[in-house]
N, C-alpha and C positions, 0 to 999 in steps of 0.2 A: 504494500500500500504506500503510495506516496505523502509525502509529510500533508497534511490538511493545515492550510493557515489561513482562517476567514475574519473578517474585518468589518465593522460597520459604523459606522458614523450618522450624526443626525444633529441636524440643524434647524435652526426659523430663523427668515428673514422676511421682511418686507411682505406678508402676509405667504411664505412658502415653504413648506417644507423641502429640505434638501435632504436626499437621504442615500448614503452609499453602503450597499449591500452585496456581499460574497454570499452568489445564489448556487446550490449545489444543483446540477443537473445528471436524471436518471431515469432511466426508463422503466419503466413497471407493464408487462406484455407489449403490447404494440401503442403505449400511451407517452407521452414524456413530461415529468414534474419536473418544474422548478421548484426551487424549496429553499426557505431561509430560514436556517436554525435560530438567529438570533432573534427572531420575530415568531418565530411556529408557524409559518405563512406558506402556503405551497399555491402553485397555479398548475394546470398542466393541460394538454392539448395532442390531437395527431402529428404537429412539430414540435419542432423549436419554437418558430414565431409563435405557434399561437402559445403554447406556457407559457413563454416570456409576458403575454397579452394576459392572459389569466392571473399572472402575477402580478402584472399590475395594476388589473383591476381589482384584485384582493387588497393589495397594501394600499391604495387609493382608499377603500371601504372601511380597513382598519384605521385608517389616521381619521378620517372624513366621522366616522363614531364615536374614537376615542375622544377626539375635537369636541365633536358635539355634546359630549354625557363629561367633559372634561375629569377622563380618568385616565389618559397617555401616561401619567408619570406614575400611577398606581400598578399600571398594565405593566409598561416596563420593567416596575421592579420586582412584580413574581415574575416575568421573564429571565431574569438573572441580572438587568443593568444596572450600572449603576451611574444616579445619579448624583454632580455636582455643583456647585454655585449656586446664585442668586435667581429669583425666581425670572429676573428680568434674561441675566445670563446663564442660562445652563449648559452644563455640559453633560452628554449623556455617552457610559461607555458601557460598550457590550459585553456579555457574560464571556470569559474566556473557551477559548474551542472546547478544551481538555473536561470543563465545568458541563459543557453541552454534552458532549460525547458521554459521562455517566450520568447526568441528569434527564436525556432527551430519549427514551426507547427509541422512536422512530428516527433520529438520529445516528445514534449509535447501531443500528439494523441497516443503512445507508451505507454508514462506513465500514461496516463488519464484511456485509454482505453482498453487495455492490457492486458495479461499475458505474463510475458517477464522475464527472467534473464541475470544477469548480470555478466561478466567475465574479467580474466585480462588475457590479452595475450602480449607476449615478441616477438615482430620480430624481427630480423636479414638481411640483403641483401644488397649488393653490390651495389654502383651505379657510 
């Protein structure tokens, strides 16, 4: 198995979420998930494109509710992150892989059992 190093970052600005996410991709029979541990988030589709599409119609969904029911930093921290600073400036960091890998079954069932790659993607969106 190759070393797994996934990363994710998250931001607001100017009314936007910016959000950089290492999405693990994998096929399961003739379907393909994308999937981000550090969020519990998967999309998936008969490609690439459309997971990728699924996926970010999911994280679009999650931020867009968290937003709404203003529970992101609640949601977050049973996700594993952690948050810091001020409520104006935060900084939010993600649960380490290793933390994922025994905390995450479906995770750790990916990497155990698997063939999967792993990617870095940048979003963008309004909320």
């Amino acid at each position: 198995m190759d070393k797994l190093q996934l990363t994710a970052d998250l931001g607001f600005t100017h009314g936007k979420y910016h959000v950089g996410l290492a999405l693990v991709e994998f096929e399961e029979g003739n379907v393909t998930i994308v999937y981000s541990p550090a969020l519990d988030l998967s999309g998936y589709g008969y490609s690439h494109e459309e997971a990728k599409q699924s996926f970010s119609e999911a994280l679009q969904e999650f931020f867009r509710y968290t937003n709404n029911k203003n529970t992101l930093d609640k949601v977050l921290k049973e996700l594993g992150w952690k948050i810091k600073g001020s409520k104006v400036k935060q900084k939010f960091d993600p649960p380490k892989d290793s933390d994922l890998v025994s905390s995450n079954p479906l995770y750790n069932d990916i990497v155990n059992n698997k063939s999967y790659k792993v990617s870095r993607e940048d979003v963008e969106f309004a909320y």
